[in-house]
N, C-alpha and C positions, 0 to 999 in steps of 0.2 A: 483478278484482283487489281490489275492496272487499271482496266478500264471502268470500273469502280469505283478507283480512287479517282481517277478523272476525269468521271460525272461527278463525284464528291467534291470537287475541289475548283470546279468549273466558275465562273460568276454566274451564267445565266446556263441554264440547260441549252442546245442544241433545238433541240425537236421533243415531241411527246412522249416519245420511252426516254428519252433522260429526264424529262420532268419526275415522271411515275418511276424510276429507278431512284433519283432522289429521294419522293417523298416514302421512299419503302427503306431507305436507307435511313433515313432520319427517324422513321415511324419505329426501326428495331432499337438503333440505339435511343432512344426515347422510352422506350419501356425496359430497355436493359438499366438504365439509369434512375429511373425511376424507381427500381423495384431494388437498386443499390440503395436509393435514395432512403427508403421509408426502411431497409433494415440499418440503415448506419443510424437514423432515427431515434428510432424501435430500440434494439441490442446495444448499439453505444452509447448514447447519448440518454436512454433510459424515459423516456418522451410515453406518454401513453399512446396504446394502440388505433384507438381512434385520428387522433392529435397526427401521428404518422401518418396513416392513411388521408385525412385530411391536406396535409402537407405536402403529400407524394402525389394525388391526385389536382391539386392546383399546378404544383412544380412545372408536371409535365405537360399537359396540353399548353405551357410557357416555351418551356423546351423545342417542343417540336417546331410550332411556329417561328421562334427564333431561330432554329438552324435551319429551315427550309426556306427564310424569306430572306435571312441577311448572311450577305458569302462572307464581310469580316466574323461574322461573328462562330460560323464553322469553322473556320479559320481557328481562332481562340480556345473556342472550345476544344479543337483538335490539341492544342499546346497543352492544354491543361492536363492531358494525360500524363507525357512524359516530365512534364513539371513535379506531377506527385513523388517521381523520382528523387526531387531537389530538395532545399531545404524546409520549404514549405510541407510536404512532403512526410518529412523526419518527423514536424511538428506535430503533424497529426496522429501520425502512429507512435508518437511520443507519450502524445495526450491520452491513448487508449489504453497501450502500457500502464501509466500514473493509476486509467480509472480500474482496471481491472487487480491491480494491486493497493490500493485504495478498498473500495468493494467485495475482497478474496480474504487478503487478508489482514486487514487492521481489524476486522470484528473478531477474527481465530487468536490474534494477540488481545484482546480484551479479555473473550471468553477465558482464556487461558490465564490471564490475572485473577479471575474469575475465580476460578477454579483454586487457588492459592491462596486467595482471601477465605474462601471458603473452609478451604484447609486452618486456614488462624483462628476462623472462627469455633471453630467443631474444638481447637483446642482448647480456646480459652472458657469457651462453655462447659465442657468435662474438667478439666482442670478446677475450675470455680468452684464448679456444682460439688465433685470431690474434696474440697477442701471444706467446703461451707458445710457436709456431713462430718469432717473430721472434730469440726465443732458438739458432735454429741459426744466424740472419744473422750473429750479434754469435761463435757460433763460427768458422765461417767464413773473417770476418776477425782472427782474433785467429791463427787458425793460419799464415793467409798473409802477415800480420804479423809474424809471429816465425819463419816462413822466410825472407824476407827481411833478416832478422837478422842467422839464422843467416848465409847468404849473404855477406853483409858479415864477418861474423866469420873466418869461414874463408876469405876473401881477403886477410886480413893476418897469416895463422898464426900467430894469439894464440888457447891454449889456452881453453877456457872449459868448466868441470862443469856444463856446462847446456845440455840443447839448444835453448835460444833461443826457445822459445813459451809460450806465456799457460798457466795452469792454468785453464779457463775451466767453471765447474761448472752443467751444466744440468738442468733440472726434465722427463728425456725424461716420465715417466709423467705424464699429466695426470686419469688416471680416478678419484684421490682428489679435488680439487676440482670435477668433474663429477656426483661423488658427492653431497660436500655442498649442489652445487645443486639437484640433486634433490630430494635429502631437505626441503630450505628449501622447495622449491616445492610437495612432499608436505605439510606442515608448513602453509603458509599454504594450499593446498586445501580439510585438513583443518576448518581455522578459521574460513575461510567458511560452507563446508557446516553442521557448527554452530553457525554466524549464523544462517545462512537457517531450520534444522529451529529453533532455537529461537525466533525470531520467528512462526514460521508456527505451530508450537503454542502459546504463548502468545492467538497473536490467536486461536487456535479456542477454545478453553479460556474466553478472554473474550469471546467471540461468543453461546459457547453460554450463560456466565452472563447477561451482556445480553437475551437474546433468553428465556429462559426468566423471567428477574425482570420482562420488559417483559410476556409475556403474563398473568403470574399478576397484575401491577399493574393490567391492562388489565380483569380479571376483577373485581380488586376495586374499581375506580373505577367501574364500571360498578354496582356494589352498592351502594357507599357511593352516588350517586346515586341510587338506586332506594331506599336507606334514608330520604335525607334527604327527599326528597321527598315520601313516605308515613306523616313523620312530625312532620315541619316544614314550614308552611302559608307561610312566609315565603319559603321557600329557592326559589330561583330563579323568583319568583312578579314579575314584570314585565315580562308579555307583554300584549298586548290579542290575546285569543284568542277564537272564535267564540262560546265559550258566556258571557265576559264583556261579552260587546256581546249576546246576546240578552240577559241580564241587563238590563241597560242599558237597552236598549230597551223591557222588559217594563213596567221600574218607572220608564219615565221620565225617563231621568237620561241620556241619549246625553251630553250636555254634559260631561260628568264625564271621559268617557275624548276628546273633542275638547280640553276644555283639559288632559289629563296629557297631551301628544303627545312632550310633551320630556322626559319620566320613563317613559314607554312605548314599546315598541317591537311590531312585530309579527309574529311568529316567522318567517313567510313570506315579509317584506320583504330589503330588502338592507342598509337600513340598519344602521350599524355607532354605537355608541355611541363615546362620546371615552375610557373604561378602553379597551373593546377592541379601538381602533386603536392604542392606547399599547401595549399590550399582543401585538399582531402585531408589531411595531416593536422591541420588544425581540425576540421570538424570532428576527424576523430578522437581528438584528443577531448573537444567538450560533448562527445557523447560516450566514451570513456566516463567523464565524473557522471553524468547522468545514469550510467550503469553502476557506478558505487553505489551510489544512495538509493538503488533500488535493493542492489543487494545487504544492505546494510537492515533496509524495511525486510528481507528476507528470511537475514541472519538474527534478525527479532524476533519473527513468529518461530521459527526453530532454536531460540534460548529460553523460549517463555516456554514453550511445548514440553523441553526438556527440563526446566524448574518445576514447572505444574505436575508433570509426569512423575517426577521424584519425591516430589512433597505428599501428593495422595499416596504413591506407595511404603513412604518412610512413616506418615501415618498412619497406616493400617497395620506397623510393623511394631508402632511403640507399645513396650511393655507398661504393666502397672509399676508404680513406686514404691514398695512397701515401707510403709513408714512406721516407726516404734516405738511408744509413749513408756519410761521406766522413771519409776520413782520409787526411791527406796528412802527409810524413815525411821533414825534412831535416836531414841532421848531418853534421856536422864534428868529429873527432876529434887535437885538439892532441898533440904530440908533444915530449917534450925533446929539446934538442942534443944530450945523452949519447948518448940513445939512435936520434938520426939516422945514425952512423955505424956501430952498432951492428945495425942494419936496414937499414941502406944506402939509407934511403929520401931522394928530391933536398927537400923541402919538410916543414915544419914542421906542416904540415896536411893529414892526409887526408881527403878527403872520403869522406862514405860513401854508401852507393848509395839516392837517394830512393825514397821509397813515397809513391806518388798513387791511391787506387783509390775506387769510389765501390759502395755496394751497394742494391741496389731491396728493398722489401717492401711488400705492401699490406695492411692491415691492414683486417677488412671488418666488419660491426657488422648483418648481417640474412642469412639464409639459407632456401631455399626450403626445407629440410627440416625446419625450424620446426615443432611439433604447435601452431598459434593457430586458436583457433577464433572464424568469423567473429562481431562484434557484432549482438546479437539489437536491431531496429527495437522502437521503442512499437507496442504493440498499439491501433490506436487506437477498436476496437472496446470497448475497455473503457472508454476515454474519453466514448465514446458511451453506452455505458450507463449509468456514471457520473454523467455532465450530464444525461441524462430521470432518472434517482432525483432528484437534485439539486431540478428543474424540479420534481414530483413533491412533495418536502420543502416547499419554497420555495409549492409551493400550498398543503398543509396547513396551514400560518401563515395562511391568511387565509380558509381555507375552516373552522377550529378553531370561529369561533363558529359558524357554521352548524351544524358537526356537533353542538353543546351544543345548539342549539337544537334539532335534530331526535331527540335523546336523550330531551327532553321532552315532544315529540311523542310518540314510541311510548310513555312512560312515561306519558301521560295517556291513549291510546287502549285502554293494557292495565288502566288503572284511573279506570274515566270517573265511579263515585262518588267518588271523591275530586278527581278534575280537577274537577269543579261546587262541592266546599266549595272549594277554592282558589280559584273567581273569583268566590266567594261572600264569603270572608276578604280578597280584593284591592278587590272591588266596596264592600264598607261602610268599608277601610284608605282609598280617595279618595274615599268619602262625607265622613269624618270628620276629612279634610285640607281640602276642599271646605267645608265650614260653617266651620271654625278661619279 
């Protein structure tokens, strides 16, 4: 593996087998990259398959050639790896978290309103339809009420232009209001669905912005490091690194780097300075609220699940209403003396013939012909995947310095004449702190 990395990391090959070890070294990660490339494509980013392959196959014969012909740019691309560690890094598997939660489940929280509405609907349609029949009870009795009337009427032969019953006006056609609940429920379908297509393109749209600015920044942070560091002897220069301790050693001075121990660190320790535990601290604090608000999109698909879930079962549970039409009906109709003898009737008061009758209706509010479709459960496999990205993010924050460290590493091992002026420029910087 050494000697691997140090045909990899060579500016110009030696001789013919380090050429041809190069271009074999270049050639695998070239299609390992590639074949990364057209699934992160493909699967994440939601690209057609062609389009990916398209993609993947220009990519890489770019690829190759650039790390075979230019040593900064292996170099960089080397960085780029443990960069993904960094916050760049986060960004990305931030961004897939959002799509895959995005994509999982805000259409199961739809469906699931869905489902609810449906449930409103099934009632208010039986209920209606129920009530709009209760309309023949109330004819019914208005008819047999005012036969009874009549009856009375015509047992004291008193003329009357009317034959004795209700004009009672009923609504028989119900398929205009069944209409416009249709349509309402076409209508709010409609509105959904164009919830759902517009959030679900908006968050791809801004995935794929996210995920394309995260790798071109990922390119260039890796640059700008590879800049500063080839050009400014200062810049991340406070390691105690191997060739600063032969230094050290050579000229006598081990002392130097035993008392800096507290302004020094050593790349391959674990040691964390006090910025960049402050500094993990913050990030995990603003990927903390980014963990709310996913669970919060979580804690909605399982409130809706469980409303939806309740609503279909509570309707399938409600009874009929039985409802009770009574009317009861007594009269007395006074008479004058005149006309007592007149009618030859013995009493001052007839009575007229009572009406008592009582009418049933049940009025019922859930039906099994109902079109509800049942509540879609949390997927909790996306939950699962969710929480390892999460776990995943939540490591980057503290594995970040590391990965800075080990950026400096390849960068001093792709350019070891300037990694010796650096512990050259640090070695005489605590010489001349050392004498002060």
């Amino acid at each position: 593996m050494v000697d691997l990395w140090s045909v990899y990391s060579k500016p110009v090959p030696a001789n013919g087998r380090e050429l041809w070890t190069l271009f074999l070294q270049c050639s695998c990660i070239t299609a390992v990259i590639g074949g990364l490339f057209y699934n992160w494509m493909f699967a994440s980013l939601e690209y057609s398959w062609h389009v990916s392959i398209a993609m993947a196959m220009s990519f890489s014969p770019l690829l190759l050639l650039t790390l075979f012909l230019v040593h900064p740019a292996r170099c960089v691309f080397s960085m780029i790896m443990p960069t993904l560690g960094t916050k760049q890094g986060r960004k990305l598997l931030l961004s897939t978290c959002i799509m895959i939660v995005v994509i999982n489940i805000t259409p199961n929280i739809i469906s699931n309103i869905k489902t609810i509405l449906q449930v409103f609907k099934c009632i208010c349609k039986n209920s209606s339809e129920s009530l709009l029949n209760s309309t023949a009870l109330l004819e019914t009795a208005s008819w047999e009420f005012g036969d009874a009337i009549q009856e009375t009427i015509h047992s004291i032969n008193i003329y009357r232009p009317m034959n004795g019953h209700f004009q009672f006006s009923l609504l028989k056609n119900s398929s205009f209001i069944y209409q416009q609940m249709h349509l309402a429920g076409e209508k709010i379908g409609r509105d959904f669905l164009a919830v759902e297509v517009l959030v679900k393109d908006t968050v791809r749209v801004g995935n794929k912005l996210v995920a394309g600015f995260s790798v071109l920044y990922l390119c260039f942070e890796s640059t700008w490091y590879l800049k500063n560091y080839l050009t400014n002897l200062h810049f991340d220069n406070f390691y105690i690194t191997k060739k600063l301790e032969r230094l050290a050693v050579d000229r006598k001075a081990a002392h130097l780097l035993v008392g800096s121990s507290k302004t020094l660190i050593r790349p391959t320790g674990l040691k964390l300075s006090r910025e960049e535990v402050m500094l993990c601290l913050v990030q995990a604090m603003l990927l903390t609220v980014a963990l709310m608000l996913m669970l919060v999109v979580v804690a909605m698909d399982h409130f809706a699940f469980s409303v939806a879930d309740t609503a279909v079962r509570k309707a399938a549970q409600f009874s009929t209403v039985p409802v009770t039409l009574s009317i009861k009906y007594h009269a007395k109709m006074g008479v004058l003396p005149f006309f007592l003898k007149l009618l030859q009737l013995p009493n001052e008061e007839l009575p007229l013939q009572d009406f008592e009758r009582s009418y049933q209706h049940y009025l019922t509010f859930s039906s099994a012909h109902c079109r509800i479709s049942p509540p879609k459960p949390p997927n909790p496999s996306v939950l699962l995947v969710v929480g390892l990205l999460f776990c995943i993010l939540y490591a980057t924050v503290f594995l970040e310095t590391y990965a800075h460290r080990l950026c400096r590493k390849i960068a001093g091992s792709f350019f070891e004449s300037w990694e010796e002026k650096r512990a050259l420029y640090l070695y005489k910087k605590l010489s001349r702190k050392h004498k002060e």
